[in-house]
C-alpha positions in Angstrom: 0.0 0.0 0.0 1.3 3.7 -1.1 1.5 6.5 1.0 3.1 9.6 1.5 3.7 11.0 5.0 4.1 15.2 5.9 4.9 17.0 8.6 4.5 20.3 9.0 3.8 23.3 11.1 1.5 25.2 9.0 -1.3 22.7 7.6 -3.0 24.7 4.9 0.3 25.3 2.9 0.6 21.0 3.4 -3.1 20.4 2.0 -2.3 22.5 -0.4 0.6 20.9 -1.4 -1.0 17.8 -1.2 -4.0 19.3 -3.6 -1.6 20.3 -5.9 0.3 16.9 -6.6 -2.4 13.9 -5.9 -5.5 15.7 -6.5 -8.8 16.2 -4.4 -8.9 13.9 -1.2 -12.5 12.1 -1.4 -12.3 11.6 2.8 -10.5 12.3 5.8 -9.6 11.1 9.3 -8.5 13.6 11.9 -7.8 14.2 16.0 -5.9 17.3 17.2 -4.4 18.3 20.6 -5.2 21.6 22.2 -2.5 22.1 24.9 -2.1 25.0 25.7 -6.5 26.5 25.4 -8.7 26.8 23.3 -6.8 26.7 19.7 -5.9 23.8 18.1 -1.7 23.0 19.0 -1.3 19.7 16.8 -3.6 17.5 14.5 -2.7 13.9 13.2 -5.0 13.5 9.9 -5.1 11.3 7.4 -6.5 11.6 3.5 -7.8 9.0 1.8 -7.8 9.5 -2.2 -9.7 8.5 -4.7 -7.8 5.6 -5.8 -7.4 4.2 -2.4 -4.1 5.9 -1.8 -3.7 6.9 1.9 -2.1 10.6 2.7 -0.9 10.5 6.8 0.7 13.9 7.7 0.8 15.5 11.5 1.5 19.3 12.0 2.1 21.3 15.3 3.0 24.6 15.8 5.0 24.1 19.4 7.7 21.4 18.7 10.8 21.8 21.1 13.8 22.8 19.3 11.8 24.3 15.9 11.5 27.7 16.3 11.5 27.4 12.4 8.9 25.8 10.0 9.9 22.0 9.4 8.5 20.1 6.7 8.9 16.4 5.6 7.3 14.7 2.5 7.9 11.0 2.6 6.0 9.3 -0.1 6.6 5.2 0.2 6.0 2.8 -3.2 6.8 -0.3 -4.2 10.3 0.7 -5.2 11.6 2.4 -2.2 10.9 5.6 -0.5 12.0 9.2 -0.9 12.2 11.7 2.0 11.8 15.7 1.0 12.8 17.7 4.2 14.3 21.6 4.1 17.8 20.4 4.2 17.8 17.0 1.8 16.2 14.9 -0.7 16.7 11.4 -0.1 16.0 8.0 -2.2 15.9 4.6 -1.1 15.2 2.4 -3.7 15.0 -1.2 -3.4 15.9 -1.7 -7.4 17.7 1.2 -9.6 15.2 3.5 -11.5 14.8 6.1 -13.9 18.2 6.9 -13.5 18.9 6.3 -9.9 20.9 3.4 -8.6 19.5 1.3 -5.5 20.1 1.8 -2.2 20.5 5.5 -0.5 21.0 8.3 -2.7 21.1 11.5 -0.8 21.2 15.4 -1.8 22.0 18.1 0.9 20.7 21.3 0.3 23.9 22.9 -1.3 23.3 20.4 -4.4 19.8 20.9 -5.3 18.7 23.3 -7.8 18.3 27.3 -6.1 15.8 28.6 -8.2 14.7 32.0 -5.9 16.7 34.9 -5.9 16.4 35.9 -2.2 14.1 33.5 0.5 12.8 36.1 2.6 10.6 33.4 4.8 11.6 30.5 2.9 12.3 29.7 -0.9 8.8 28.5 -1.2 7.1 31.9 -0.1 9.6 34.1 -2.1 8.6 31.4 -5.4 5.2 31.7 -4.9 5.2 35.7 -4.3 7.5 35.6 -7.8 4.6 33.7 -9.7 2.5 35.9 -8.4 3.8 39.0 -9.7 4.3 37.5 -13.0 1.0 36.4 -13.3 -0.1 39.9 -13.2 2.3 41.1 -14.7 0.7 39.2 -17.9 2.8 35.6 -17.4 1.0 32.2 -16.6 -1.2 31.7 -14.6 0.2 30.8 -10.9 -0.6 27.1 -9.1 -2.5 28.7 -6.1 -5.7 29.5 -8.3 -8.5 30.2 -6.8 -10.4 27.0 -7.4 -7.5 25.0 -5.9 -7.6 27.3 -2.5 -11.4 26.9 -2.3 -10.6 22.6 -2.9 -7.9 23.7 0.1 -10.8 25.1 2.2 -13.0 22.3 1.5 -10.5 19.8 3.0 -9.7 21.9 6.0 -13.5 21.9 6.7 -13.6 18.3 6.2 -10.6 18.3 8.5 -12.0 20.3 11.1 -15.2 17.9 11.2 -13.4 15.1 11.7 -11.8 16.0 14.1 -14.7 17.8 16.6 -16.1 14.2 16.0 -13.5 12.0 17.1 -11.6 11.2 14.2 -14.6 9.6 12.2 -13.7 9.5 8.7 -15.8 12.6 6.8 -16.4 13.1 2.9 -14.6 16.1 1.8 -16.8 18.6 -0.2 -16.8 18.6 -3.8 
């Protein structure tokens, strides 16, 4: 069985993220924490797709020894695993593909592609203020459309009802 794993501190950058690559989740399973009163401190969720495909990710704002966003993306397959976090990109394939031998192939920061110019609260802020402005200045049209932040929304209400109930599994909107 596939999944892909994420951990973050801010949640509706993740689901987007999450919209963005697999599509529309079709159901969701979710508890949260509140710690420290009233708000929300962490949530444990996980989205099931439309082709069965299971998305687990947990996110907290007040992890000891973060005072930074952190995110990991670990998506598991057949083949191996690869593990996205802010400092590496790491592949662990149990047979070589596309390219890539087996076994543990890892990239540090310093060797992946630096596409942003400056990364004034993170590369993947300045990128998406970038596409932005070139959108209106008369460029494509940037991935954050509206449709795909309302599909966002949709999934954070699901995620929300979830969780007041318990973790039961709820449909996400379409």
């Amino acid at each position: 069985e596939d999944t892909l794993s994420l951990h973050d501190a801010l949640p509706i950058y993740l689901l987007f993220v999450l919209r963005w690559c697999l599509g529309q989740p079709v159901a969701v399973k979710g508890e949260w924490k509140k710690l420290y009163g009233a708000v929300e401190d962490e949530v444990k969720a996980t989205f099931r797709l439309a082709n069965g495909a299971l998305v687990e990710f947990e996110s907290s704002w007040s992890v000891k020894g973060y005072n930074m966003s952190a995110t990991t993306l670990e998506v598991t397959g057949s083949n191996g695993t690869i593990t996205v976090t802010n400092e590496s990109v790491e592949l662990n394939l149990t047979e070589a593909a596309a390219g890539w031998p087996a076994g543990v192939t890892k990239l540090l920061h310093p060797e992946l592609p630096q596409p942003s110019r400056f990364d004034l609260n993170g590369e993947a802020y300045t990128l998406e203020d970038a596409a932005f402005a070139a959108w209106v200045a008369g460029g494509t049209e940037p991935p954050g459309t509206a449709a795909l932040g309302l599909d966002v929304q949709r999934m954070m209400g699901a995620l929300y009802a979830s969780c007041d109930k318990n973790g039961a599994e709820v449909e996400v909107a379409r």
